[in-house]
C-alpha positions as CSV (number, residue, x, y, z in Angstrom):
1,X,163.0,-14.8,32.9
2,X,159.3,-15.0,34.0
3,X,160.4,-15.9,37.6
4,X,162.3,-12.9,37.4
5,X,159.2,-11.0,36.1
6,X,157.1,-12.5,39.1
7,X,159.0,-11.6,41.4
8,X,159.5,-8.0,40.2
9,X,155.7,-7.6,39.5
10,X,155.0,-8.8,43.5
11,X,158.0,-6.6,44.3
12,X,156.0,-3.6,42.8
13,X,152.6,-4.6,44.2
14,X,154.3,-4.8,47.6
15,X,155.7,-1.5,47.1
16,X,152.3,0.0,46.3
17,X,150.2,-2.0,49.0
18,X,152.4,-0.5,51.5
19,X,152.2,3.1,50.0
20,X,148.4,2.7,50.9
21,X,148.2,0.5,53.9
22,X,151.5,1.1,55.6
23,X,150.1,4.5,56.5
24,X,152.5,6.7,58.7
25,X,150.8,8.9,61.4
26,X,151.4,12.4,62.0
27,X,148.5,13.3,64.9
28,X,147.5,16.7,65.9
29,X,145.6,16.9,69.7
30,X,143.2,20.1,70.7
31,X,143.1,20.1,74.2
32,X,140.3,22.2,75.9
33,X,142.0,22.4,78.7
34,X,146.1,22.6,79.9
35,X,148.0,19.2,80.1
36,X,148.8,20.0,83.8
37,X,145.1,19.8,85.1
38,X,145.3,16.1,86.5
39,X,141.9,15.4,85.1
40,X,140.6,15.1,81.7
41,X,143.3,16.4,79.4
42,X,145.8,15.1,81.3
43,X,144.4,12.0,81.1
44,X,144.3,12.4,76.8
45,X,148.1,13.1,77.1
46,X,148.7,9.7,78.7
47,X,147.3,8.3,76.0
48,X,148.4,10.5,73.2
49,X,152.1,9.3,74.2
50,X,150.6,6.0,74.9
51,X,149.8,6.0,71.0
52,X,153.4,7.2,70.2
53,X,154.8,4.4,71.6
54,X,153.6,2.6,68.1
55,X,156.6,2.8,65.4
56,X,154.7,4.2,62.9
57,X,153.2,6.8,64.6
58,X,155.4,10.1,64.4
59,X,155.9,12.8,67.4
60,X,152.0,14.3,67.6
61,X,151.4,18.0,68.3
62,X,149.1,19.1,70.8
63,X,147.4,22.3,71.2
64,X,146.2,23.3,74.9
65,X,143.8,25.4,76.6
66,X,141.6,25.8,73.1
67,X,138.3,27.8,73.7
68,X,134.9,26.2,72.4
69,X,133.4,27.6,69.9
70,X,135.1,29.7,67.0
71,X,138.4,29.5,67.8
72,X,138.8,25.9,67.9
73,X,137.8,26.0,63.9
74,X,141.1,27.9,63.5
75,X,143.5,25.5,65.7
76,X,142.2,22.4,63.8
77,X,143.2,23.8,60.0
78,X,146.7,25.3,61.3
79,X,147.3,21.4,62.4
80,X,146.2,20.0,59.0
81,X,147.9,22.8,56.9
82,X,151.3,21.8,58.8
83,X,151.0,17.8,57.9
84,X,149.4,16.2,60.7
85,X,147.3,13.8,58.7
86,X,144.9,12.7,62.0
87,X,143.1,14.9,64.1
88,X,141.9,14.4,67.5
89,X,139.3,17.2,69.4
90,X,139.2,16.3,72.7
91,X,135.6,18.2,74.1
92,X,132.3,18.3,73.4
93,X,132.1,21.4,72.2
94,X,134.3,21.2,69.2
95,X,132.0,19.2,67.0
96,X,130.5,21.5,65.0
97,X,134.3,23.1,64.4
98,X,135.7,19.7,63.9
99,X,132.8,19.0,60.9
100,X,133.3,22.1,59.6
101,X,136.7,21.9,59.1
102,X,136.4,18.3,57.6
103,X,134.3,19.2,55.0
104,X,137.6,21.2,53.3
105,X,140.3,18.4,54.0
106,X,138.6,15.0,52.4
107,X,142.1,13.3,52.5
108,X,142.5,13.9,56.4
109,X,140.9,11.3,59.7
110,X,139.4,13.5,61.9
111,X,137.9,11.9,65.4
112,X,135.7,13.8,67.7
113,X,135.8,12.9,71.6
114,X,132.0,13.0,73.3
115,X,130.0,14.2,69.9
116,X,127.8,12.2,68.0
117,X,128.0,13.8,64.1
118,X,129.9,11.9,61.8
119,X,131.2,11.9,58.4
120,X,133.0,9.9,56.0
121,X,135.8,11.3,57.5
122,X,134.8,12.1,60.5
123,X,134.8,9.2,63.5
124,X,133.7,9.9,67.2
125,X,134.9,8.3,70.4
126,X,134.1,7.5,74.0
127,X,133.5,5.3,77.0
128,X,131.4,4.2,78.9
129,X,131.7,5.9,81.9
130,X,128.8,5.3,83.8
131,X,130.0,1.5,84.4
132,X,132.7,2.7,86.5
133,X,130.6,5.7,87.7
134,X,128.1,3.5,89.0
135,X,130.5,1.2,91.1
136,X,132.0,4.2,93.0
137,X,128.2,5.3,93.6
138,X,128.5,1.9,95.6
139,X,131.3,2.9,97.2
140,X,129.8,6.4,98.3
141,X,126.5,5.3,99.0
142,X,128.6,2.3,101.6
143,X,130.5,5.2,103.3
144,X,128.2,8.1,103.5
145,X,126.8,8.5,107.3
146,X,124.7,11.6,106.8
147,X,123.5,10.1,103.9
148,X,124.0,13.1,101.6
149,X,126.5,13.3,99.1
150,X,127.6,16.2,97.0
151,X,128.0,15.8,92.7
152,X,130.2,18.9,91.6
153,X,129.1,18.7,87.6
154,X,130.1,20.8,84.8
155,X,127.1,21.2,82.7
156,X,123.4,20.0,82.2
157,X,124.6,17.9,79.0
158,X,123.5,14.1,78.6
159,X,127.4,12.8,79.3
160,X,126.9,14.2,82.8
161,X,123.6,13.4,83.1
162,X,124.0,10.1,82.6
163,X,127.2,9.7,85.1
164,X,124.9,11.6,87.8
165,X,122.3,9.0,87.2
166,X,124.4,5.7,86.9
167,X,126.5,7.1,90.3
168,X,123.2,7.7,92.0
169,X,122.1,4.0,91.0
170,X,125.2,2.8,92.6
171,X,124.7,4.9,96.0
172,X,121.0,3.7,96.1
173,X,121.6,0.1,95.5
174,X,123.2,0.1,98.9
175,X,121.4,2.8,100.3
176,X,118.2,3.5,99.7
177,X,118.2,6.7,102.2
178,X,121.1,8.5,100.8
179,X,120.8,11.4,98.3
180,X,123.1,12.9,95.7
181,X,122.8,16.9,95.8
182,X,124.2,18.6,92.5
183,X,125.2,21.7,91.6
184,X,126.1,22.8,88.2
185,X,129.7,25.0,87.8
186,X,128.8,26.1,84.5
187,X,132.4,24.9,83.4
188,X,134.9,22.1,82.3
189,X,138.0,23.8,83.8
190,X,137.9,26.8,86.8
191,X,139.6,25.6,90.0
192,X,137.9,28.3,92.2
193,X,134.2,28.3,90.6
194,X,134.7,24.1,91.3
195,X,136.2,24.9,94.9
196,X,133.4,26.8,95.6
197,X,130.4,24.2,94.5
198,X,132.4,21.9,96.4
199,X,132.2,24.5,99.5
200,X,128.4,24.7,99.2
201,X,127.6,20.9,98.9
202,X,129.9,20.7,102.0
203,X,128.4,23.0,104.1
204,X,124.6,21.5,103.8
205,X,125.9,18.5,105.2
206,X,127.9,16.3,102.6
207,X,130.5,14.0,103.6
208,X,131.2,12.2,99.9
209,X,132.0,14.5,97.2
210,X,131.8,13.1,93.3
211,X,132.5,15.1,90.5
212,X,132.5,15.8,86.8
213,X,135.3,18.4,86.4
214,X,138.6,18.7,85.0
215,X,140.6,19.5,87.9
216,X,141.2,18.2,91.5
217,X,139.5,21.2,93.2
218,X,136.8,19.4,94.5
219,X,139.1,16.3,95.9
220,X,140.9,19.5,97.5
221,X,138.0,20.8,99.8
222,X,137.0,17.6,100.7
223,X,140.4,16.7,102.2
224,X,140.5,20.2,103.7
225,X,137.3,19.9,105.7
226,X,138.1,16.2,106.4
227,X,135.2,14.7,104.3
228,X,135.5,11.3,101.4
229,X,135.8,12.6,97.8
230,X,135.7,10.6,94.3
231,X,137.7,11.4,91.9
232,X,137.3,11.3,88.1
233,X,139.0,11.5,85.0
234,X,142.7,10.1,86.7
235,X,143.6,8.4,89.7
236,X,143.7,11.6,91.7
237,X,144.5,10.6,95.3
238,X,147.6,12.5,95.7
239,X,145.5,15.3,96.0
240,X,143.3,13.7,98.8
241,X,145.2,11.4,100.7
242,X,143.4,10.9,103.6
243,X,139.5,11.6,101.7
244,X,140.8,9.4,98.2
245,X,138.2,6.4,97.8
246,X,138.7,6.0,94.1
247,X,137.9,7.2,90.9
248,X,136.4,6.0,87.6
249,X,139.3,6.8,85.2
250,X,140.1,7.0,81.5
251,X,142.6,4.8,79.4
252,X,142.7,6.8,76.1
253,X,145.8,5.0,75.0
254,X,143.2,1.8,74.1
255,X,141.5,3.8,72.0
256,X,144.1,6.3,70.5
257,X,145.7,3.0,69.4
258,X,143.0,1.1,67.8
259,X,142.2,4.5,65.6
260,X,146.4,4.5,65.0
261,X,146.6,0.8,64.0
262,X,143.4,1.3,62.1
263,X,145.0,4.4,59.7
264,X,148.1,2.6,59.5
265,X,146.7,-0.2,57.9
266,X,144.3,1.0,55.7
267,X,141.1,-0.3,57.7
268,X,139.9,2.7,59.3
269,X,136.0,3.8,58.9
270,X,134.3,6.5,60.1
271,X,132.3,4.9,63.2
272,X,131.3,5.8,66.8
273,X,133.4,3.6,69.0
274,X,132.1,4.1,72.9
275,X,134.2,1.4,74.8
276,X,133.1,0.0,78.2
277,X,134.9,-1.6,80.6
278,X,135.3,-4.9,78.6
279,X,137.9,-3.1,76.2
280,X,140.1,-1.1,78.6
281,X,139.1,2.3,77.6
282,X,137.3,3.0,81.6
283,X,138.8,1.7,84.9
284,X,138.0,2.5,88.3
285,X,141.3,3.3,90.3
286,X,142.3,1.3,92.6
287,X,140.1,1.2,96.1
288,X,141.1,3.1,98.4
289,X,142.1,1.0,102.3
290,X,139.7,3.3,104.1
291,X,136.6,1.6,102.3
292,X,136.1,-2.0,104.3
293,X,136.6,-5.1,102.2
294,X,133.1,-6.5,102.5
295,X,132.5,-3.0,100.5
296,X,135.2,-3.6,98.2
297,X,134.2,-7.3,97.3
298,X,131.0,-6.1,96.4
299,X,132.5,-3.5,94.1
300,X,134.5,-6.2,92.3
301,X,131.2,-9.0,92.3
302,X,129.3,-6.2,90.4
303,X,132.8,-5.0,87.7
304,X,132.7,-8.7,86.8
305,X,129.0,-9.0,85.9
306,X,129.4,-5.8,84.0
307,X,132.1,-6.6,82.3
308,X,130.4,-9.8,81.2
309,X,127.5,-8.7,80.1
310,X,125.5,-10.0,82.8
311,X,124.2,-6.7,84.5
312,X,122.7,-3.6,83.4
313,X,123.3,-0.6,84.7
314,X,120.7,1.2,83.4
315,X,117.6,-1.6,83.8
316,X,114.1,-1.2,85.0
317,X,112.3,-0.8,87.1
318,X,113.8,2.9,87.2
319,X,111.9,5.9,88.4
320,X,112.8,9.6,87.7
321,X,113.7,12.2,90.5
322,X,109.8,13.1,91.0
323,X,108.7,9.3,91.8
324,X,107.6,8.2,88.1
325,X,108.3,4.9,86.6
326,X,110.5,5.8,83.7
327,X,111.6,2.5,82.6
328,X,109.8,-1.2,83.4
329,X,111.0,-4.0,85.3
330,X,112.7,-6.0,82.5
331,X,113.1,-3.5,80.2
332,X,116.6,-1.5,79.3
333,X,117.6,1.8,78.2
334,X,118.8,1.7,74.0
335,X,122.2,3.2,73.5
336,X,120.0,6.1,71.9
337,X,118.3,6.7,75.2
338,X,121.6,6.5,77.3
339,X,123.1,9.0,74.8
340,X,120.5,11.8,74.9
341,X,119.6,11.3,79.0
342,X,117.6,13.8,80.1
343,X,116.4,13.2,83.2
344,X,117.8,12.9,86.5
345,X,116.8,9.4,88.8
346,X,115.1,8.9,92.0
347,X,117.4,10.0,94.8
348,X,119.1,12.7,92.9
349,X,118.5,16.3,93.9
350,X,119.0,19.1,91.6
351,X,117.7,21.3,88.8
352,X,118.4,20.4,85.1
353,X,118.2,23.9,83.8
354,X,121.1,25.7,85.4
C-alpha cells in the first residue's frame, strides 16, 4: 500500500514538474522587413523554422514589413492576445514597443534583437558581428587596387558603427593605404535609395563595396559595373556571381533555439546574450575562388585566434578617423564601449551625423 502511495505521489509530482518545465512554445516573429529580402529578415526566418524543427515548439506566426515606432506596439499585443506565449522583435527600433508592451503581459517571454533594455521578462539578443566583419575587411583590403572601398550603411547607430570600424580594421591590417568611404542611406530596407549609395561610392572610384542593409541592392551594382562586393546578413552570391567575395552572415537558429530549450524547460532568465563566433550565431560565408589562397589562409589563421580567444579585434593601439590615439597599446575596448561606439577609426571616411 505505501509503495502504491509512492508511486502515485511521484506520479503527481511528475505530472506537475512537467506542467511547469515541459513548457510548449507558441512563438510570435515581428519582422521589420518582408521575408523575401535575402538579408536580414530573411535570415530570422531561417532560423525561426530552424527553431520549429524542436518538438515542442508549435508552428510560430510571423508578422512582416512592421514600421518602427508606434505601430509595432500594436503588432506585438495582437500576437500575445492570440496565444503565442514568446515574442521575438527583430530590429532595433522596436525596443521601446517591445518594453512597453511587456509591462501589461508579466506571464509572456519577450526577446528584443539589437536593444539593450531589459526586464524581468524581457531578454535581448545578438552577435557579434564585427568578428566576421573584420575578416572580410581582410579580404577587401587584399583585393582592392584603387585602394578605396565603398561601406553602404543604414544608420549612424553604434551596431553599424562598430561593423564600419571592425571592417576597416580588417582592410587596414593588410593595407595600410586603403580607405573605407561611407555613406549613410538613412534606411534598413529601400532597394533604390541603397542602389543609389552604392552608385555614388562607385563612381568616386570604389572597386569593393561592403554593406550594412537588408537587401542585395548594393551586391547588384557592383556586379553591374564589374566591381567586388561583400555581402551581409546571408550568403548573397547569387546576386553577384562574378563580384561575390563573401559575407559575414547570421545563424539565428543557434540562438532561437537556446531561448526555445530554455522556455521549455523552465530555465530561462531575462539576460543579454551577444554570441560570437565561438557559439555559431555569426559565420562568414564561404570565400569566394576569385580571392587567392594565400588571402584566404590568412582569413582562416585569424577566425581561429578569434574564435579562441586569442585575438582582439578591437585592441590598442587604435586611433580615431582624425589621427588621435583612442585606445593604448595593450589595452581593450569593455563590452560597454563596443556597445555604445561612437566614433569612426583611422582610415574610415565619412560623417557621423547624417
Amino acid at each position: 500500500m505505501k509503495r502504491l502511495l509512492t508511486i502515485f505521489v511521484m506520479a503527481v509530482f511528475l505530472s506537475l514538474s512537467f506542467n511547469v518545465f515541459a513548457k510548449d512554445i507558441k512563438a510570435g516573429f515581428v519582422y521589420v522587413g518582408p521575408v523575401g529580402d535575402g538579408g536580414w529578415t530573411y535570415a530570422h526566418d531561417l532560423g525561426r523554422k530552424e527553431m520549429e524543427k524542436l518538438p515542442y515548439v508549435k508552428p510560430s506566426t510571423y508578422i512582416e514589413s512592421v514600421p518602427e515606432g508606434s505601430d509595432a506596439a500594436r503588432v506585438i499585443t495582437n500576437l500575445v492576445k492570440k496565444g503565442h506565449n514568446v515574442i521575438f522583435t527583430t530590429s532595433f527600433g522596436f525596443m521601446d514597443p517591445t518594453i512597453n508592451v511587456a509591462k501589461r503581459f508579466k506571464d509572456v517571454i519577450f526577446m528584443h534583437c539589437s536593444g539593450y533594455k531589459t526586464a524581468e521578462n524581457v531578454g535581448t539578443y545578438f552577435g557579434r558581428m564585427y568578428e566576421p566583419r573584420y575578416l572580410s575587411g581582410i579580404i577587401a583590403g587584399s583585393m582592392t587596387k584603387s585602394n578605396i572601398i565603398g561601406y553602404v550603411a543604414a544608420f549612424p547607430i553604434p551596431e553599424v558603427i562598430r561593423g564600419i570600424n571592425a571592417f576597416t580594421l580588417g582592410v587596414r591590417s593588410v593595407n595600410k593605404n586603403a580607405v573605407v568611404k561611407v555613406v549613410w542611406t538613412q534606411t534598413w530596407f529601400d532597394p533604390g535609395t541603397e542602389r543609389n549609395a552604392a552608385e555614388s561610392l562607385l563612381d568616386v572610384g570604389a572597386d569593393v563595396l561592403a554593406m550594412h542593409q537588408d537587401t542585395p541592392a548594393t551586391l547588384q551594382a557592383a556586379e553591374n559595373r564589374g566591381k567586388y562586393v561583400i555581402g551581409y546578413n546571408s550568403d548573397m552570391r547569387s546576386y553577384a556571381p562574378k563580384g561575390f567575395l563573401t559575407a559575414p552572415v547570421w545563424n539565428w537558429g543557434a540562438i532561437y533555439k537556446y531561448i526555445a530549450e530554455n522556455v521549455h524547460n523552465g530555465t530561462w532568465k531575462s539576460e543579454q546574450i551577444w554570441w560570437g563566433m565561438d557559439k555559431g550565431a555569426i559565420a562568414l560565408a564561404p570565400i569566394s575562388d576569385t580571392v587567392p589562397a594565400e588571402i584566404k589562409s590568412k582569413v582562416m589563421k585569424v577566425k581561429d585566434e578569434i574564435v579562441q580567444g586569442k585575438f582582439k579585434i578591437f585592441s590598442g593601439p587604435i586611433k580615431d578617423q582624425s589621427g588621435k590615439l583612442i585606445l593604448e597599446k595593450g589595452k581593450t575596448f569593455t563590452d560597454s564601449e563596443l556597445l555604445g561606439m561612437n566614433f569612426f577609426v583611422e582610415g574610415v571616411q565619412g560623417n557621423l551625423n547624417n
